[in-house]
C-alpha positions in Angstrom: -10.4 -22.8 0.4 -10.1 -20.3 -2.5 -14.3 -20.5 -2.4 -14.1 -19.7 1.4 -11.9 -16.4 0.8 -13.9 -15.1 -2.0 -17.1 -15.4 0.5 -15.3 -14.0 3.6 -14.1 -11.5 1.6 -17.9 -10.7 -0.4 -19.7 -10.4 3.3 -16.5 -8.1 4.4 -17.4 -5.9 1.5 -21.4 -6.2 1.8 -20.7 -5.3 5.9 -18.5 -2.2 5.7 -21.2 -0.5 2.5 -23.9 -1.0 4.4 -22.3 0.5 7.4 -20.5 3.3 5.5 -24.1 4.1 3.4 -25.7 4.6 6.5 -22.3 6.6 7.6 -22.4 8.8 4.9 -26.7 9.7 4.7 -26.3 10.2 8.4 -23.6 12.8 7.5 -24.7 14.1 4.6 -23.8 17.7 5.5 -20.7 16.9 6.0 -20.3 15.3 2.3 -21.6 18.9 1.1 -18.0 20.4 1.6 -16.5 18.2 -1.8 -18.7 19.9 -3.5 -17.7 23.4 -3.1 -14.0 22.8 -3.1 -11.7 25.2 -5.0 -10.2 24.8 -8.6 -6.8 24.7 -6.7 -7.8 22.6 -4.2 -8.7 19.6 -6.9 -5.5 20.5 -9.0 -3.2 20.3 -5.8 -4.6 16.7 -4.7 -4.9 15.7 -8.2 -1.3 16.5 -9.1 0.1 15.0 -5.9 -2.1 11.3 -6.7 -0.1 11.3 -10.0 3.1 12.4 -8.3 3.1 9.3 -5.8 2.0 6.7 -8.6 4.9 7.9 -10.2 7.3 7.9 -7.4 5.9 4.8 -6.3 6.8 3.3 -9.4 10.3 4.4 -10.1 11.1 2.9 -6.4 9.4 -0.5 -7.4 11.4 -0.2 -10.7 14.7 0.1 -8.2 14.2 -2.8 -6.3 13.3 -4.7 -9.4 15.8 -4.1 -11.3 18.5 -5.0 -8.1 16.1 -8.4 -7.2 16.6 -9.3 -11.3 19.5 -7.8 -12.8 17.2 -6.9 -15.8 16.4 -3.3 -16.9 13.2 -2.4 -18.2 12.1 1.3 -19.3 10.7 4.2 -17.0 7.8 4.1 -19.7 7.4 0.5 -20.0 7.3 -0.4 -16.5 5.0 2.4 -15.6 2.5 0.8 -18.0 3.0 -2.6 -16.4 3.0 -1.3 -12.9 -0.2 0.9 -13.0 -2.4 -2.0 -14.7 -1.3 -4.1 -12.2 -2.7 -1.5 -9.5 -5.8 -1.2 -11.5 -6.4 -4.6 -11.3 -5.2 -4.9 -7.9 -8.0 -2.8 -7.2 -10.8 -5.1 -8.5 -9.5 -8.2 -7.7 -6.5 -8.5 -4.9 -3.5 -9.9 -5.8 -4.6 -10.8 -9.7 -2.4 -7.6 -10.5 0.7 -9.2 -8.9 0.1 -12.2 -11.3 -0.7 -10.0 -14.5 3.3 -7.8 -13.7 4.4 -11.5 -13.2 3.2 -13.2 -16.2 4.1 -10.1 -18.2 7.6 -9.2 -17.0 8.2 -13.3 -17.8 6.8 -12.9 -21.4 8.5 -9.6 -22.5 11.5 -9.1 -20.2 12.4 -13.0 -18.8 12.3 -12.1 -15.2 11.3 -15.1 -13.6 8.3 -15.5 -11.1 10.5 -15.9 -8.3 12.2 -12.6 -8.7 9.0 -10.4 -8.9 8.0 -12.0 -5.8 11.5 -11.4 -4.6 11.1 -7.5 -5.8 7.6 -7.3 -4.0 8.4 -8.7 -1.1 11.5 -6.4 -0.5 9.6 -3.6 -1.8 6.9 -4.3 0.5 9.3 -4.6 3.3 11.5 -1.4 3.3 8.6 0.5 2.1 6.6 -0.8 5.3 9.9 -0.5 7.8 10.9 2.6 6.7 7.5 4.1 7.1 7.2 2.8 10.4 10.8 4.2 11.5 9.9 8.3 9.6 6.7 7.6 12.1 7.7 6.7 15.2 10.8 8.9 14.8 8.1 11.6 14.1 6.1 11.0 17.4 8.6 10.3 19.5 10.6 13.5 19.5 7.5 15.9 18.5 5.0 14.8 20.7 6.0 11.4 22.6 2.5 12.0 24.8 0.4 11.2 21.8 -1.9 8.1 22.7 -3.7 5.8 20.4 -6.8 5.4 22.9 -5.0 4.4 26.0 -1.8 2.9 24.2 1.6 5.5 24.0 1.6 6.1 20.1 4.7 5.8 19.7 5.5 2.7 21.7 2.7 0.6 19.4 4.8 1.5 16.4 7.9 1.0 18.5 6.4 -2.6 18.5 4.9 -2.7 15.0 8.6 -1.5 13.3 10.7 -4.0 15.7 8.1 -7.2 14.3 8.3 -5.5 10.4 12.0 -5.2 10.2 12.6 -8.4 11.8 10.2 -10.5 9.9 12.3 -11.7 7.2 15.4 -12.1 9.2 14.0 -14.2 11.6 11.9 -16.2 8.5 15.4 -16.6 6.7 16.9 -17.6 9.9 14.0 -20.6 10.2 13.9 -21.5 6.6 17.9 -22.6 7.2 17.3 -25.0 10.4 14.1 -26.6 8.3 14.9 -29.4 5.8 12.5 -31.3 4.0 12.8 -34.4 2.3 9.4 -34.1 0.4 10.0 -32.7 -3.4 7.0 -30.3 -3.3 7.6 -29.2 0.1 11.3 -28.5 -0.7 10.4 -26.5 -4.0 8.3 -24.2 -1.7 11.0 -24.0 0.7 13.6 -23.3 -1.5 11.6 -20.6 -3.1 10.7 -19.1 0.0 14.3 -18.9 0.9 15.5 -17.4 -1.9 12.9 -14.5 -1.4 13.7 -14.0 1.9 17.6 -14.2 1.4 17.0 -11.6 -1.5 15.3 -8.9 0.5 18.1 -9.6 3.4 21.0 -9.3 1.4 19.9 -6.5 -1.0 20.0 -3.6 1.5 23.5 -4.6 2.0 24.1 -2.3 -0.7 24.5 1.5 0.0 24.4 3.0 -3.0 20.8 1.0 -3.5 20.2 1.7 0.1 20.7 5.3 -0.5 18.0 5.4 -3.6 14.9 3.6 -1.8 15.4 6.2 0.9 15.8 9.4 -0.9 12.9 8.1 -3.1 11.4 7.6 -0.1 11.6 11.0 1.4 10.0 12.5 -0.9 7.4 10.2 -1.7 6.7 10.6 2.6 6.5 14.8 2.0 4.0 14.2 -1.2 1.7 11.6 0.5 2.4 13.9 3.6 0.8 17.0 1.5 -2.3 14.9 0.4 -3.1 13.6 3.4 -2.8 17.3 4.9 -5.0 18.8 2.3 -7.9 16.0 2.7 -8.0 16.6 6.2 -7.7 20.5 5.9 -11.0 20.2 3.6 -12.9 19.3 6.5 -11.7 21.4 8.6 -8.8 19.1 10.3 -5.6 20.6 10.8 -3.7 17.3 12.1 -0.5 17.9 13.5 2.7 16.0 12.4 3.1 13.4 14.7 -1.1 12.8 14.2 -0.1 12.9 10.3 2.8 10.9 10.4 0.3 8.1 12.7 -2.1 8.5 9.6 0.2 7.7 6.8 2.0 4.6 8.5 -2.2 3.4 8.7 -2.2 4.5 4.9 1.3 2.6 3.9 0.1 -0.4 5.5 -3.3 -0.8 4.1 -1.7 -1.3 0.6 -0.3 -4.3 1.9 -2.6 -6.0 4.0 -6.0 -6.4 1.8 -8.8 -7.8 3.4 -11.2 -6.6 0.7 -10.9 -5.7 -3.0 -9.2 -2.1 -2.6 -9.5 -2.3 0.8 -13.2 -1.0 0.6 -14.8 0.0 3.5 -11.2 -1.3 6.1 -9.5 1.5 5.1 -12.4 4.1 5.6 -13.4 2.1 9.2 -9.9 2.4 10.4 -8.9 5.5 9.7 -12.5 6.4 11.3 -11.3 4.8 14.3 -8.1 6.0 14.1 -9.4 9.5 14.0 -11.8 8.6 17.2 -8.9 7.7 19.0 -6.6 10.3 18.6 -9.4 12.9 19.2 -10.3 14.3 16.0 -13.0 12.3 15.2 -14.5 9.6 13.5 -16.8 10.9 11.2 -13.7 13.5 9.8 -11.4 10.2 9.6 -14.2 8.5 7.7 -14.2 11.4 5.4 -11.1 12.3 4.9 -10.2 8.9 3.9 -13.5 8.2 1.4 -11.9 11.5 -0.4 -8.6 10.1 -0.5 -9.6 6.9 -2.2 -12.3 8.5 -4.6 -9.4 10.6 -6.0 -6.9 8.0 -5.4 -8.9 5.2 -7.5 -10.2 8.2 -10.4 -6.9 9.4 -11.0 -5.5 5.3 -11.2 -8.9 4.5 -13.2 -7.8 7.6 -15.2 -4.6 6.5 -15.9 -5.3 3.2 -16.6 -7.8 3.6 -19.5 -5.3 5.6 -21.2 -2.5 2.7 -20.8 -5.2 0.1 -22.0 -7.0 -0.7 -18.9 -10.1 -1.3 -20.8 -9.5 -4.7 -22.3 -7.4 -5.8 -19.0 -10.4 -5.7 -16.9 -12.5 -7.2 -19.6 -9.7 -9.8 -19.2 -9.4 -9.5 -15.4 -11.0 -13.0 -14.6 -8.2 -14.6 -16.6 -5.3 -13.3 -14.2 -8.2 -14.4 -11.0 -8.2 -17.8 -12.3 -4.5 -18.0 -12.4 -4.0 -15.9 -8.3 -6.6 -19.5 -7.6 
């Protein structure tokens, strides 16, 4: 099975360069722009990349520390937390088992309560993105369409099925028993996670935090997204925006390939032919959000000791298998 998925994913990859290659040659002019781009045009994007890794981060640290009860430093955990996305980047999910296996060896946070923390991450990240968004549309511009879908009443849909997800799941787990040992390991453990992210946002105070952090971490990625579009010439209203980062949020969840190359550029390319603006600018816009995106992660990385982690990254692939 793990065979089949590395090959699915391989001819996913192969498909979407070949298609964006011929993309980009076809509009080469186009490409021509990034070139000419002003000093403070690179320092603003660059400056707001490092702004949400760092935001990201001190949220993820939030919901860890609340899943585990253990406390880890700002400094430390950035370290952990950016290799992880550097190696997420090369090989999905192996930088979910690297934080594991480190925040086991150095801090004795089980595996069961970083999944815990990524799955509740995951989740209020996801539903609360969904909620700014179709908040957003609905009361700015309810008569934005998706093609010939209502906007807002697809992410209507898509926030009522997020937020729901692991109430419902928790709900199941409780009416299933099984009298199989293995089967009731995986049950239990799913359980737990799903209790965990349920019962956590009881807390206001905690509440409170993801939000705020939140907020702001919307109005940074907001900026970027503004500025990327802006240098082609895209001046994408807020409700158009607001549809755009929901797509963005998402994407770091759902990988299909390693990064998400080539899905993220394709959707946001249809995205952007559906909501009138155009593919090739979506196409674009996005390509110059991840070459910044993964150089400024790459960046950071080295300098955290990225180097020898990805001459190591096959041992954390062997372990996702």
């Amino acid at each position: 099975m793990s065979k089949f998925k590395k090959i699915i994913r391989l001819v996913l990859v192969v498909i979407c360069i070949f298609y964006l290659a011929r993309f980009f040659y076809i509009n080469k002019d186009s490409l021509q722009i990034t070139f000419a781009l002003s000093s403070i045009t690179v320092f603003s994007v660059i400056s707001l990349a490092l702004l949400h890794l760092f935001l990201s981060s001190c949220r993820f640290q939030i919901v860890l520390k609340k899943c585990s009860g253990t406390s880890i430093s700002v400094r430390e955990w950035f370290k952990i937390f950016i290799l992880g996305r550097l190696l997420n980047t090369f090989l999905p999910q192996a930088g979910n088992v690297y934080r594991s296996v480190q925040l086991k060896k150095n801090y004795d946070i089980s595996y069961t309560n970083y999944i815990s923390s990524l799955a509740s991450f995951a989740w209020m990240d996801t539903s609360m993105n969904l909620i700014i968004a179709t908040a957003v549309i609905a009361i700015l511009n309810s008569d934005l369409t998706i093609g010939p879908f209502s906007a807002w009443k697809i992410l209507t849909f898509l926030t009522i099925a997020v937020v729901a997800l692991p109430v419902l799941t928790e709900v199941l787990l409780g009416k299933i028993n099984f009298k199989n040992k293995h089967l009731y390991w995986v049950h239990s453990k799913l359980s737990e996670v799903m209790t965990a992210s349920v019962k956590n946002i009881r807390d206001k105070v905690y509440l409170l935090k993801i939000v705020l952090l939140g907020l702001v971490m919307l109005a940074c990625t907001g900026a970027l997204l503004h500025i990327c579009f802006r240098i082609f010439n895209i001046n994408l209203s807020l409700p158009a925006l607001a549809v755009f980062y929901a797509l963005l949020k998402i994407s770091n969840y759902v990988s299909l390939t390693p990064g998400n190359l080539g899905v993220q550029e394709l959707a946001y390319g249809f995205l952007g032919e559906q909501l009138g603006i155009g593919m090739a600018q979506g196409v674009l816009a996005s390509a110059f959000i991840r070459v910044v995106g993964t150089s400024v992660l790459f960046a950071l990385g080295m300098l955290l000791g990225g180097g020898d982690l990805l001459r190591r990254r096959k041992d954390y692939s062997k372990m996702e298998d």
